[in-house]
OpenMM code with the backbone's topology and positions (N, CA, C; nanometers):
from openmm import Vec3, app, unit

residues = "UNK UNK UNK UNK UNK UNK UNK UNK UNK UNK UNK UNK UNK UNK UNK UNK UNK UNK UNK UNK UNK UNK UNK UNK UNK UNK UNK UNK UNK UNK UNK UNK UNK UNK UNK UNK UNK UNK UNK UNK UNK UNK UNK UNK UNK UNK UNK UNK UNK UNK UNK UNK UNK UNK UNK UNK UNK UNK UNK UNK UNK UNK UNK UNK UNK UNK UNK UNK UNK UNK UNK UNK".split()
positions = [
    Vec3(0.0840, -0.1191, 0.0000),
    Vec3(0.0000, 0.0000, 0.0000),
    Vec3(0.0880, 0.1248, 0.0000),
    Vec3(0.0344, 0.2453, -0.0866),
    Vec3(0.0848, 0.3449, -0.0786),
    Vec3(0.1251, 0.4280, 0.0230),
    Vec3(0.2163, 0.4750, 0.0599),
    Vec3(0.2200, 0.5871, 0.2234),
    Vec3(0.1674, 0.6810, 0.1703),
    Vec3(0.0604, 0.7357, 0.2628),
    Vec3(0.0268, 0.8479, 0.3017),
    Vec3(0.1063, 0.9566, 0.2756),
    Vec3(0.1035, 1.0419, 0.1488),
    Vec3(0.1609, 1.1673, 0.1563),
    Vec3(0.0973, 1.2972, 0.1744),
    Vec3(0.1805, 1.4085, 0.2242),
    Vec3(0.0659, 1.5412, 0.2307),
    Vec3(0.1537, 1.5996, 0.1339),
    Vec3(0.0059, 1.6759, 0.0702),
    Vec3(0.0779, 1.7880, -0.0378),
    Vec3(0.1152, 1.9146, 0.0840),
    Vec3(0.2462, 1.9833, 0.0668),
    Vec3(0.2608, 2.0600, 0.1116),
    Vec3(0.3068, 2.1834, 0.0127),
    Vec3(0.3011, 2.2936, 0.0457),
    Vec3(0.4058, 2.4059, -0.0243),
    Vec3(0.4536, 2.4868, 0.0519),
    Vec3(0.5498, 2.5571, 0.0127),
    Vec3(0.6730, 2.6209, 0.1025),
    Vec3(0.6560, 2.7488, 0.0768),
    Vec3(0.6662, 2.8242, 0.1633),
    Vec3(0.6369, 2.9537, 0.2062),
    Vec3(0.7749, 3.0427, 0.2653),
    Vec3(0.8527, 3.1499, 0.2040),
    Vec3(0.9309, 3.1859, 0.2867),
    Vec3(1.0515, 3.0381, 0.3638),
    Vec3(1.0223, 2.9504, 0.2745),
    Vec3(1.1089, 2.8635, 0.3062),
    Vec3(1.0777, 2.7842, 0.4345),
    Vec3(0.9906, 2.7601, 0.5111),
    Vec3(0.8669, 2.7084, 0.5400),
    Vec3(0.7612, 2.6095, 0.4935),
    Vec3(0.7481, 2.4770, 0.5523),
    Vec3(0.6638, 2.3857, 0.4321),
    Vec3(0.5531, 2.4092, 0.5002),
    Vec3(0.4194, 2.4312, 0.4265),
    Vec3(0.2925, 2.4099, 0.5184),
    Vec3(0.2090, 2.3173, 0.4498),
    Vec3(0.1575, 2.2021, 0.5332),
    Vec3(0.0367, 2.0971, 0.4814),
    Vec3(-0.0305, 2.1800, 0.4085),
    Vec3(-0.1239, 2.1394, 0.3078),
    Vec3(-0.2358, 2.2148, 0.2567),
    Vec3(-0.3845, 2.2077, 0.3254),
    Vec3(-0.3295, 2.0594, 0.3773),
    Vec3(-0.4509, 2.0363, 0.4465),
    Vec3(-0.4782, 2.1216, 0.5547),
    Vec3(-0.3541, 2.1865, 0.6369),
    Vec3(-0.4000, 2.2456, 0.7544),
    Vec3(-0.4373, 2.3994, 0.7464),
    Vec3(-0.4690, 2.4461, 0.6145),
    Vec3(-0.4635, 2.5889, 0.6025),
    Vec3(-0.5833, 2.6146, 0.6074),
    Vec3(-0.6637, 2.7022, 0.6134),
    Vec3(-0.7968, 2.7603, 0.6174),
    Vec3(-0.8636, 2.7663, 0.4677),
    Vec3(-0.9693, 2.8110, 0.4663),
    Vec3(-1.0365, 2.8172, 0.3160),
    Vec3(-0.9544, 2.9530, 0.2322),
    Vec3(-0.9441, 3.0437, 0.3198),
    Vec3(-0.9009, 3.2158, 0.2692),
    Vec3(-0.7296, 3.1328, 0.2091),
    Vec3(-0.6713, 3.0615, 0.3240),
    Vec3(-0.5257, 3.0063, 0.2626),
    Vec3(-0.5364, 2.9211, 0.1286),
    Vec3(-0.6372, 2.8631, 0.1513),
    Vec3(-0.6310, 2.7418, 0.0144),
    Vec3(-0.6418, 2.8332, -0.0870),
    Vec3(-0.7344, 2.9359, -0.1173),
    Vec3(-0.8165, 2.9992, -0.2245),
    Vec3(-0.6862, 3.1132, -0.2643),
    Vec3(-0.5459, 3.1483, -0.1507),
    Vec3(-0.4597, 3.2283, -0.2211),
    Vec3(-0.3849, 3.1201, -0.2681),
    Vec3(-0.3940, 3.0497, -0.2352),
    Vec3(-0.2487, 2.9302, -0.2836),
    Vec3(-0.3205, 2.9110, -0.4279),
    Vec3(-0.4669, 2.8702, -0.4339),
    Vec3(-0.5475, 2.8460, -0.5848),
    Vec3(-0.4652, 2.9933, -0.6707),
    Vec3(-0.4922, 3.0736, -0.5759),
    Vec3(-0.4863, 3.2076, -0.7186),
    Vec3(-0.3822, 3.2091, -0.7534),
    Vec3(-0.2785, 3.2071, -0.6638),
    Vec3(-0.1027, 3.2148, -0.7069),
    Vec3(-0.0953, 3.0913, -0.8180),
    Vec3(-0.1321, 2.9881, -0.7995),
    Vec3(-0.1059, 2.8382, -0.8875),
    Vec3(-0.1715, 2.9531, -1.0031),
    Vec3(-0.2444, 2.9723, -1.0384),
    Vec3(-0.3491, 3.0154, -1.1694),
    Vec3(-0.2804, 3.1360, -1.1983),
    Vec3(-0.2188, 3.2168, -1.1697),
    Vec3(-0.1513, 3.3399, -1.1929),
    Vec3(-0.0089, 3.2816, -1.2533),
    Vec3(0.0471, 3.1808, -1.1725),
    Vec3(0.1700, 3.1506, -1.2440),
    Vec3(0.1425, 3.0696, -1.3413),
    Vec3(0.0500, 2.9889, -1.3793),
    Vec3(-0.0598, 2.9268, -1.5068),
    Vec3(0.0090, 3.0364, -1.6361),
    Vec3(-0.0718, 3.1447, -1.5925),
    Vec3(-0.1034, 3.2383, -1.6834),
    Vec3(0.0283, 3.3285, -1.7398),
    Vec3(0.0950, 3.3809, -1.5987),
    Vec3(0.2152, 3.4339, -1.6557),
    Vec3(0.2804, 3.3558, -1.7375),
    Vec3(0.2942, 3.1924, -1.7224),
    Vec3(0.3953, 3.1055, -1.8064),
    Vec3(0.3475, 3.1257, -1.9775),
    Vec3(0.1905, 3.0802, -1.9646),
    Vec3(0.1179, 3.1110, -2.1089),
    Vec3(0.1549, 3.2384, -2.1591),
    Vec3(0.2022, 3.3669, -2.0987),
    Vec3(0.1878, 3.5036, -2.1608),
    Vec3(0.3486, 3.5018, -2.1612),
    Vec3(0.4452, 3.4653, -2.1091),
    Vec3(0.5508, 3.4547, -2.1488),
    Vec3(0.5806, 3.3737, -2.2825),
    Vec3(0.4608, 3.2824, -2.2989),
    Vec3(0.5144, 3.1669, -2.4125),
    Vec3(0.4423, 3.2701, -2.5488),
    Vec3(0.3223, 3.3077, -2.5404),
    Vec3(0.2486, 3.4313, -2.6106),
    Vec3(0.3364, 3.5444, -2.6789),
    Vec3(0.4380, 3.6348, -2.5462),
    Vec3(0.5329, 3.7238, -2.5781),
    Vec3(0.6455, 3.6654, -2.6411),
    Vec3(0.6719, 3.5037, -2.6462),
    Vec3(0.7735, 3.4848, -2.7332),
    Vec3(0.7756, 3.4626, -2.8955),
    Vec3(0.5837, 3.4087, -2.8934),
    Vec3(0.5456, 3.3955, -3.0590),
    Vec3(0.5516, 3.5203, -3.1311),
    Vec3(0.4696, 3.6060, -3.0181),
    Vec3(0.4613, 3.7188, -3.0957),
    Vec3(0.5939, 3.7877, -3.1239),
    Vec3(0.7222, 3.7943, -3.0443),
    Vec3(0.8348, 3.8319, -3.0881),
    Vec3(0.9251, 3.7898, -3.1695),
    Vec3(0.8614, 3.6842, -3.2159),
    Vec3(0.9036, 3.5542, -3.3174),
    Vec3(0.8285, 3.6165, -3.4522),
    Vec3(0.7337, 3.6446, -3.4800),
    Vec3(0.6043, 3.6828, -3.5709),
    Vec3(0.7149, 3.7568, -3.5937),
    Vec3(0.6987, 3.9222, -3.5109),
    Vec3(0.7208, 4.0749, -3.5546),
    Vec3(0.8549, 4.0320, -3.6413),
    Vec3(1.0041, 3.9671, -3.5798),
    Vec3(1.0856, 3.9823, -3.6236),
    Vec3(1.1117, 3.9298, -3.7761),
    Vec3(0.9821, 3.8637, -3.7919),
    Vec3(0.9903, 3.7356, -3.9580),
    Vec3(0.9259, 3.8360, -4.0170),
    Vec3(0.8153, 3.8958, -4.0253),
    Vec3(0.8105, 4.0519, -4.0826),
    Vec3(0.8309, 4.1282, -4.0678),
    Vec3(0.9068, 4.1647, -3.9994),
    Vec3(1.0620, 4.2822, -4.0098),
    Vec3(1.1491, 4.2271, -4.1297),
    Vec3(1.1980, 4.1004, -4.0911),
    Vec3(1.3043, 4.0253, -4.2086),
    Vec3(1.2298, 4.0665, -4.3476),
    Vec3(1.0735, 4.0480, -4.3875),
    Vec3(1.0140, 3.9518, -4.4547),
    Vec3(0.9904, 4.1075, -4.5320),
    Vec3(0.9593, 4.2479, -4.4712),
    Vec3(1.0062, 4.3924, -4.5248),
    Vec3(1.0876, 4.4086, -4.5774),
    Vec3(1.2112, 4.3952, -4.4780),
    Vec3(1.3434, 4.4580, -4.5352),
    Vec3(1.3691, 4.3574, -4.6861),
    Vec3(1.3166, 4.2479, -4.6960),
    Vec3(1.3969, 4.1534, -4.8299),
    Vec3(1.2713, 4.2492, -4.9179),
    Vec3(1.1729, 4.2352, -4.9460),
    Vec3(1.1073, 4.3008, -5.0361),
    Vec3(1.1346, 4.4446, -5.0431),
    Vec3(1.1552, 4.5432, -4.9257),
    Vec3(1.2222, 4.6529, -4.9460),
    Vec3(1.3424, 4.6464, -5.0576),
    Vec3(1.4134, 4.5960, -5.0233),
    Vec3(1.5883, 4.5708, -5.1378),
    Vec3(1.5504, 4.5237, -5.2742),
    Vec3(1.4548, 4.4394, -5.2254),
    Vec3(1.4107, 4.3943, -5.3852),
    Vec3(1.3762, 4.5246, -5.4778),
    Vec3(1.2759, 4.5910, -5.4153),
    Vec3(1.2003, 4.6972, -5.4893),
    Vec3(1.3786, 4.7745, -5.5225),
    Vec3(1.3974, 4.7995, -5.4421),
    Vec3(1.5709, 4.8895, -5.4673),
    Vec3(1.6260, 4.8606, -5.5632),
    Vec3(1.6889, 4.7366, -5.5879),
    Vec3(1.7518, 4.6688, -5.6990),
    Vec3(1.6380, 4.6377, -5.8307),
    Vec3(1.5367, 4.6658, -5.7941),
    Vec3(1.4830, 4.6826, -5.9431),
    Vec3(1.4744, 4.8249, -5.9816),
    Vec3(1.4560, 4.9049, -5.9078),
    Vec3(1.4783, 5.1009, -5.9881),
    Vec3(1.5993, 5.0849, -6.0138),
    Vec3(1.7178, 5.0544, -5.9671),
    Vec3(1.8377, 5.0926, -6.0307),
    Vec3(1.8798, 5.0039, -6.1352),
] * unit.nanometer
topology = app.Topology()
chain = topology.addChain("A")
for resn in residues:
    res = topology.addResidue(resn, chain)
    for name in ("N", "CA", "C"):
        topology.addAtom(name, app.Element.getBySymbol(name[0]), res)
């Protein structure tokens, strides 16, 4: 049989059961989990999109030169 584990998380370097926290404790520990959810997604978001801008930046400047080298 499995042992008995408690989920805990660490606080200030501090482990606390989850079980022993109050409803107001559980519901900040929920929001922090869901906030760092989200920041990870908007970090992964800010990297497509900085991925995008820079391939049409590139994707300008080559048709820019093009147009160049055809007037002259």
């Amino acid at each position: 049989m499995a042992k008995d584990e408690k989920k805990t998380i660490t606080v200030n370097d501090q482990a606390h059961n989850l079980e022993d926290l109050n409803d107001q404790q559980v519901a900040m520990v929920n929001h922090l989990q869901d906030l760092e959810r989200k920041l990870s997604n908007a970090r992964f978001n800010v990297d497509q999109l900085t991925v995008g801008r820079e391939a049409f930046i590139r994707l300008l400047e080559e048709s820019l030169s093009q147009v160049e080298v055809a007037a002259e």
